[in-house]
C-alpha positions as CSV (number, residue, x, y, z in Angstrom):
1,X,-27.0,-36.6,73.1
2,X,-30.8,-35.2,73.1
3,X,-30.4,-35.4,69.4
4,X,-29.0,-39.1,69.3
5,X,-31.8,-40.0,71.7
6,X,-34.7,-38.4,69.3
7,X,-33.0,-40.2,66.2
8,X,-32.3,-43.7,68.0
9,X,-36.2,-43.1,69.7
10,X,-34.6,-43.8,73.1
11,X,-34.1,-42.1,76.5
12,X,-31.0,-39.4,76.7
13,X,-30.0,-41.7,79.5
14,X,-29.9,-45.0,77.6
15,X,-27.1,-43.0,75.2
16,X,-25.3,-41.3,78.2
17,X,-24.9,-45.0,79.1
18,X,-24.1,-46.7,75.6
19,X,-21.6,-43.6,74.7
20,X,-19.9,-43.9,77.9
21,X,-19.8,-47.4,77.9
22,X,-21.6,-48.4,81.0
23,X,-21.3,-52.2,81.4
24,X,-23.5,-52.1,84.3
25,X,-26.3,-51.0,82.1
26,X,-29.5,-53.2,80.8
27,X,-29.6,-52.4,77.4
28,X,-30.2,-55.0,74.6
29,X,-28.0,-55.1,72.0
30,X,-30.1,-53.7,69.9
31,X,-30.7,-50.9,71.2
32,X,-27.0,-50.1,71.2
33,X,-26.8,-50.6,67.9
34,X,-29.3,-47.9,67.0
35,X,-28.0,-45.8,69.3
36,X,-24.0,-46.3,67.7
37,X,-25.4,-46.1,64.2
38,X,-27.5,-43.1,65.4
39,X,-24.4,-41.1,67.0
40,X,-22.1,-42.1,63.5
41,X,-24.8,-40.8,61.0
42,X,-25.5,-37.5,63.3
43,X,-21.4,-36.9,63.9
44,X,-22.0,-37.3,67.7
45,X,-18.3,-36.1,69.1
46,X,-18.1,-36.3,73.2
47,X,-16.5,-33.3,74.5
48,X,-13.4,-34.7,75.9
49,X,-12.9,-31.5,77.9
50,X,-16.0,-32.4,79.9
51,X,-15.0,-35.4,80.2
52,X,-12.2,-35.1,82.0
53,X,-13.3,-32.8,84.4
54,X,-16.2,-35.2,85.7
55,X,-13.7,-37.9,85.6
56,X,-10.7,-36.3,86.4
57,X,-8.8,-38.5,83.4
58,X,-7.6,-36.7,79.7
59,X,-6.0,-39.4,78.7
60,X,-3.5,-37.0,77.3
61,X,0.0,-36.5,77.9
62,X,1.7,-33.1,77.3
63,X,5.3,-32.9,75.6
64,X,7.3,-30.1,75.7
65,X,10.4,-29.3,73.9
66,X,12.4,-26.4,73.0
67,X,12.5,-26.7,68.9
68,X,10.3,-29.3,67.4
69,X,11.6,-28.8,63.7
70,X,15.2,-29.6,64.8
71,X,15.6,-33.4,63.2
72,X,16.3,-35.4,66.7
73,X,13.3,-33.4,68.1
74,X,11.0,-34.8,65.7
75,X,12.2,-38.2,66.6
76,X,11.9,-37.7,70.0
77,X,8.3,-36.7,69.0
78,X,7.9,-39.6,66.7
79,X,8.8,-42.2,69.4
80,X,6.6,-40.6,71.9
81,X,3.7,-40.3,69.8
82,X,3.9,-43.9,68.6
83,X,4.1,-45.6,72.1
84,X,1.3,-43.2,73.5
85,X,-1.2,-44.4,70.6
86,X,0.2,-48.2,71.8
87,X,-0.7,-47.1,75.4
88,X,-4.0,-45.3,74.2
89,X,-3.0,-42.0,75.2
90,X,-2.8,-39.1,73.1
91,X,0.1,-36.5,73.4
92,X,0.0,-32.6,73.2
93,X,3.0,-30.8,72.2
94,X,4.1,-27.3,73.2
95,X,7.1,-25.6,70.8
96,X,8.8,-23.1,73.1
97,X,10.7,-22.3,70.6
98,X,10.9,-18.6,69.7
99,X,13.2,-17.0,66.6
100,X,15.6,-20.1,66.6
101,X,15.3,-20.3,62.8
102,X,16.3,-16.3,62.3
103,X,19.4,-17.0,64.9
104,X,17.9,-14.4,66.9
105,X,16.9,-17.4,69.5
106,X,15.1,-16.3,73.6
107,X,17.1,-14.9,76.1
108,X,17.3,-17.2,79.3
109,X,14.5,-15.2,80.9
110,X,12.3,-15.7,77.5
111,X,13.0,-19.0,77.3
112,X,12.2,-19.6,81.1
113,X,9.0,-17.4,80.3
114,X,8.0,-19.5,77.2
115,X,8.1,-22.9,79.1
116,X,6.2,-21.8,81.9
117,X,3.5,-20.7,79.8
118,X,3.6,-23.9,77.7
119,X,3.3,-25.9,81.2
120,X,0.5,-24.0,82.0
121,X,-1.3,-24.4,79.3
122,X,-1.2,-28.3,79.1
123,X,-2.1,-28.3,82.6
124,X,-4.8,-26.4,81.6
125,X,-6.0,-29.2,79.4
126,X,-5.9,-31.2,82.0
127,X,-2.7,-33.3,81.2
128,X,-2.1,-36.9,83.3
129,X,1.8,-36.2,83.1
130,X,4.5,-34.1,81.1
131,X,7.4,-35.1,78.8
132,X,9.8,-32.9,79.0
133,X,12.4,-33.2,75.9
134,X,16.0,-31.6,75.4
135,X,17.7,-30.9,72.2
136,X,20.9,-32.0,73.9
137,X,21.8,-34.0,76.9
138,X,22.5,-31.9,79.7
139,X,21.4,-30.9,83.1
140,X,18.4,-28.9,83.0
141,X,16.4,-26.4,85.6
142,X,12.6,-27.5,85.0
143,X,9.9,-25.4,86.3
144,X,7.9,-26.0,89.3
145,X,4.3,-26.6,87.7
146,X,5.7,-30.1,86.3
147,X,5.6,-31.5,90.0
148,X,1.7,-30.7,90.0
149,X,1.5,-34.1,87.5
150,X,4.0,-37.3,86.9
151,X,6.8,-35.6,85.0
152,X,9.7,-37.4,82.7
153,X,12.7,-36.0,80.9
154,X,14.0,-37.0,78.1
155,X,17.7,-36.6,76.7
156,X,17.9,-34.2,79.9
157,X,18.7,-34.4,83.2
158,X,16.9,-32.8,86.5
159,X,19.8,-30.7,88.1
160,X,18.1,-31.1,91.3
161,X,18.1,-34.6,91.1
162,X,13.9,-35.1,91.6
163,X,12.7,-36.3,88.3
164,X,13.3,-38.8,86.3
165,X,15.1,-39.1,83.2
166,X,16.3,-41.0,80.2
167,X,19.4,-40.2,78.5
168,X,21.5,-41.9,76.3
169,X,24.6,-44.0,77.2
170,X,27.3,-42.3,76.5
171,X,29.9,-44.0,78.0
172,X,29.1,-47.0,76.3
173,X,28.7,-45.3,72.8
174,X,32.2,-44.4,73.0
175,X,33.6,-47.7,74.1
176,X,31.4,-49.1,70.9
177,X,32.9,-46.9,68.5
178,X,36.9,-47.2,69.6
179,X,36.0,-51.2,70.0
180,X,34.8,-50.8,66.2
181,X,37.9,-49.6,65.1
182,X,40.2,-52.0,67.3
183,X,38.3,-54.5,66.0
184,X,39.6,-53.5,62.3
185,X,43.0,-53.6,63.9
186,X,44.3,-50.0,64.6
187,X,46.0,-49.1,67.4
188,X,46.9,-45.8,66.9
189,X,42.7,-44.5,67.5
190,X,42.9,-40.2,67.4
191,X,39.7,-38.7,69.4
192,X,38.1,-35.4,68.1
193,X,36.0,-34.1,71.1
194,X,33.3,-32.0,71.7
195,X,33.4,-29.0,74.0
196,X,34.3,-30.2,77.4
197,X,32.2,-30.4,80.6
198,X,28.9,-31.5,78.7
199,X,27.9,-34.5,79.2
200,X,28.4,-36.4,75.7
201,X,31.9,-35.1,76.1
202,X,32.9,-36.5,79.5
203,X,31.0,-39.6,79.1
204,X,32.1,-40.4,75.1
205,X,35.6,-39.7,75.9
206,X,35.4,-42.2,79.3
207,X,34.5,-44.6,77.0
208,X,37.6,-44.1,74.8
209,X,39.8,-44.1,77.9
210,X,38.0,-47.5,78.8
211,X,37.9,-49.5,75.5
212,X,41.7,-48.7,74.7
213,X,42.6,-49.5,78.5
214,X,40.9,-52.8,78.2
215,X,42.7,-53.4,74.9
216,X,46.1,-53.1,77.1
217,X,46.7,-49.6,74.8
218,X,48.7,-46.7,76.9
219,X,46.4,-43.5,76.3
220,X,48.1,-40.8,74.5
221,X,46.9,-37.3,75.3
222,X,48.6,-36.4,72.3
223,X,46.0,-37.6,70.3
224,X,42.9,-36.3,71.6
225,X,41.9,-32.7,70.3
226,X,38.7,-30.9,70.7
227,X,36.7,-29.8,67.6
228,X,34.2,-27.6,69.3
229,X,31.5,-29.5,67.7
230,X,31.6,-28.3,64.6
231,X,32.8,-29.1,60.9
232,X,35.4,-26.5,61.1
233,X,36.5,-27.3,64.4
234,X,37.0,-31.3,63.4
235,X,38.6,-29.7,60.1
236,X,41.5,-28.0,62.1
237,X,41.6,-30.7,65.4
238,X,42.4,-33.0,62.2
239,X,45.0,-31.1,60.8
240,X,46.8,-30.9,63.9
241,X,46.8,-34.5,64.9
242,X,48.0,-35.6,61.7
243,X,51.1,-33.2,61.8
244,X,52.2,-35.7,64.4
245,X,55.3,-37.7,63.8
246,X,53.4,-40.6,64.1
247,X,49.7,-40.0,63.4
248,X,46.9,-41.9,64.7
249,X,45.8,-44.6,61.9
250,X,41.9,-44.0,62.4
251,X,40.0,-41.2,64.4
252,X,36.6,-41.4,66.2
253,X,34.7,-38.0,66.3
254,X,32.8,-37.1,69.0
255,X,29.8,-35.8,66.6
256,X,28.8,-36.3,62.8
257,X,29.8,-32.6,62.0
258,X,33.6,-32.9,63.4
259,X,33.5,-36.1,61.1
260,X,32.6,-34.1,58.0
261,X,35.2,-31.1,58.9
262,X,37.6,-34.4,59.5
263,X,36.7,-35.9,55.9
264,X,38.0,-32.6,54.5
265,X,41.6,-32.5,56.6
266,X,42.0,-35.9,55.7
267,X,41.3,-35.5,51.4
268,X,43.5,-32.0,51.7
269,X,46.3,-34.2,52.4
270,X,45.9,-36.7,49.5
271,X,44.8,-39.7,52.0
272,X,41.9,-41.6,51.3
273,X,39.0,-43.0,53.5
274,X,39.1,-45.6,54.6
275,X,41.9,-46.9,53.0
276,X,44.3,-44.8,55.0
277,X,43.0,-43.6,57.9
278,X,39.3,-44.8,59.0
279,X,36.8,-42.3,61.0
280,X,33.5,-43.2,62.7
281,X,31.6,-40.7,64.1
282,X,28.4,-40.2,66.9
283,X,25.1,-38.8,66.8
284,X,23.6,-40.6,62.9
285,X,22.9,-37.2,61.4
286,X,21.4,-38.5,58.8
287,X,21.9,-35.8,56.4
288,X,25.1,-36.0,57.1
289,X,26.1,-39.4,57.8
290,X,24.4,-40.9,54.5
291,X,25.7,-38.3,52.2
292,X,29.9,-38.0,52.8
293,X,31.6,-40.4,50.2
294,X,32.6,-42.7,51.9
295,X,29.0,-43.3,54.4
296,X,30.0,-42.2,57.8
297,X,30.3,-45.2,59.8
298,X,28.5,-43.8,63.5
299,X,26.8,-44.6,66.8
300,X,23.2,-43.5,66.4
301,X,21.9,-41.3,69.1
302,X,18.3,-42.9,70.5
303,X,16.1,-40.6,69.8
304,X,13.1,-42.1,69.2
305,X,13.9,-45.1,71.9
306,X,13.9,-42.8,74.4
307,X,10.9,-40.8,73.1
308,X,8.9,-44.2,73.6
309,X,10.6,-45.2,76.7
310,X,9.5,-41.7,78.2
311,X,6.4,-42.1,77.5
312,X,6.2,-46.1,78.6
313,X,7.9,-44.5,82.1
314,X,5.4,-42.0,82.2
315,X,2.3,-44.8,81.9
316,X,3.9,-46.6,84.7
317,X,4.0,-43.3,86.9
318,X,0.4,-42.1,86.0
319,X,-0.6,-46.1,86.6
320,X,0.5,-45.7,90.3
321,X,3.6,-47.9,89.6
322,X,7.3,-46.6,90.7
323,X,10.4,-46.5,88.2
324,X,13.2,-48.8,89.2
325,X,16.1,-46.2,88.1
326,X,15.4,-42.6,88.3
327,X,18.0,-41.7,85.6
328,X,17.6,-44.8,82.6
329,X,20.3,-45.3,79.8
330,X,19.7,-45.9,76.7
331,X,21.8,-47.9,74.6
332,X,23.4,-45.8,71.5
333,X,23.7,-48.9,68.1
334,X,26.8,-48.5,65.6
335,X,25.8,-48.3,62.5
336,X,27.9,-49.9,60.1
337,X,28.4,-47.9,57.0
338,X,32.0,-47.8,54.8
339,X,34.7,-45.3,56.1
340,X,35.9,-48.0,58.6
């Protein structure tokens, strides 16, 4: 700022003021301007750090998340980032992410380790609040240093039941799906599920149970398989429903991988999609979804809505202003493609 001031020929304090935007000051508006053209041509950067220490606001918010390469993770990231530029914040992110790629991924304890130290660090840097972001929905066990700043999760849920969260609806993800395929008039809707006890199993399978029941359509255990959640698990769920004596005429799988394991039963039999039997899937993996012959039909999981919505919570927490539901749903979109 002594440099500014010798270029500009004013007082150190008259750019202090101008740089910091003191409205309270007396300074014509010329003099401002020399001092502004005076910090642009010198490359005048404040020191943010410094900044935030005298007035105890970064401006930053700290993400953290456990692989940031991961597709939904960088939509997460992508939503997040856009509404903290809307909301004039700027957002940190800390990868605890350690081996993943070589399949060699952290034990519990490293993992634990790695987020600690990722907290700490952002707190470090003086951070107004945390996002904390899941891969997949599920409970989670966060550290105790978030609870020094306003903390959010996203696509996770506190275990302790403290913090809140945004998750996506899964219950109503599943009743969209089976509806989309009652809609095209079958009655006979098989369900491929993921492992159970997570969350997007229980809650996608409830909204089965519900759309069928509200059709007037007597569930048939028969025709609900799990696929583990993977290609070769839809692949053999498939085959087994449609040894029934009377198979199901469409299938809804719980993920886009089971969908693509379940494009492969189906075509090994000489049926056709969707001509034969129609499958819509969950999740919108894109490089999945776009590229089977026919287009997967799916619901799209919200990543970046809730990336944006985490951060808009977050704004409203650091503002002083409460959250109206601790644990916010966000709504999961069909997207129509052509295997229904």
């Amino acid at each position: 700022m002594t440099d500014v001031a010798k270029h500009a020929g004013v007082s150190r304090t008259a750019v202090s003021f101008v740089l910091s935007n003191r409205a309270d000051a007396s300074i014509s508006e010329e003099t401002r301007r020399r001092i502004t053209e005076a910090a642009h041509f010198l490359g005048y950067r404040p020191n943010a750090g410094a900044r935030a220490l005298a007035s105890q606001r970064s401006d930053w918010y700290g993400l953290v998340t456990e692989i940031v390469t991961a597709p939904f993770a960088v939509d997460i990231i992508k939503g997040a980032q856009d509404r903290a530029w809307k909301d004039h914040r700027f957002l940190l992110i800390a990868s605890t992410d350690q081996g993943v790629a070589d399949g060699d991924g952290p034990t519990d304890g490293e993992q634990r380790s790695l987020e600690d130290a990722a907290i700490e660090k952002l707190l470090e840097q003086r951070v107004e609040g945390l996002l904390y972001a899941a891969t997949w929905h599920r409970a989670v066990q966060v550290p105790k240093a978030v609870r020094e700043v306003p903390t959010v999760l996203i696509n996770c849920f506190d275990a302790n039941g403290e913090l809140p969260s945004i998750v996506p609806d899964e219950v109503n993800g599943g009743r969209r799906a089976t509806r989309r395929l009652l809609e095209a008039g079958h009655r006979r809707i098989g369900f491929i599920n993921l492992d159970p006890d997570i969350p997007a199993a229980v809650g996608r399978l409830e909204g089965y149970r519900l759309e069928l029941a509200s059709a007037g359509i007597a569930l048939d255990e028969g025709l609900i398989a799990s696929g583990h959640a993977t290609a070769d698990g839809g692949y053999e769920a498939v085959h087994k429903i449609l040894d029934q004596t009377d198979p199901p005429t469409a299938l809804f799988c719980g993920n886009d991988r089971m969908a693509m394991g379940a494009y492969d039963a189906i075509k090994e039999r000489g049926l056709s999609i969707p001509e034969d039997i129609a499958v819509i899937g969950f999740d919108n993996q894109e490089l999945i979804a776009a590229y089977l012959r026919p287009k997967l039909t799916t619901v799209a999981l919200p990543f970046e809505e809730m990336g944006a919505l985490g951060v808009q919570s977050l704004s409203q927490l650091t503002a002083g202003q409460p959250i109206t539901a601790h644990k916010q749903m966000v709504d999961c979109p069909l997207l129509e493609r052509f295997s229904v």
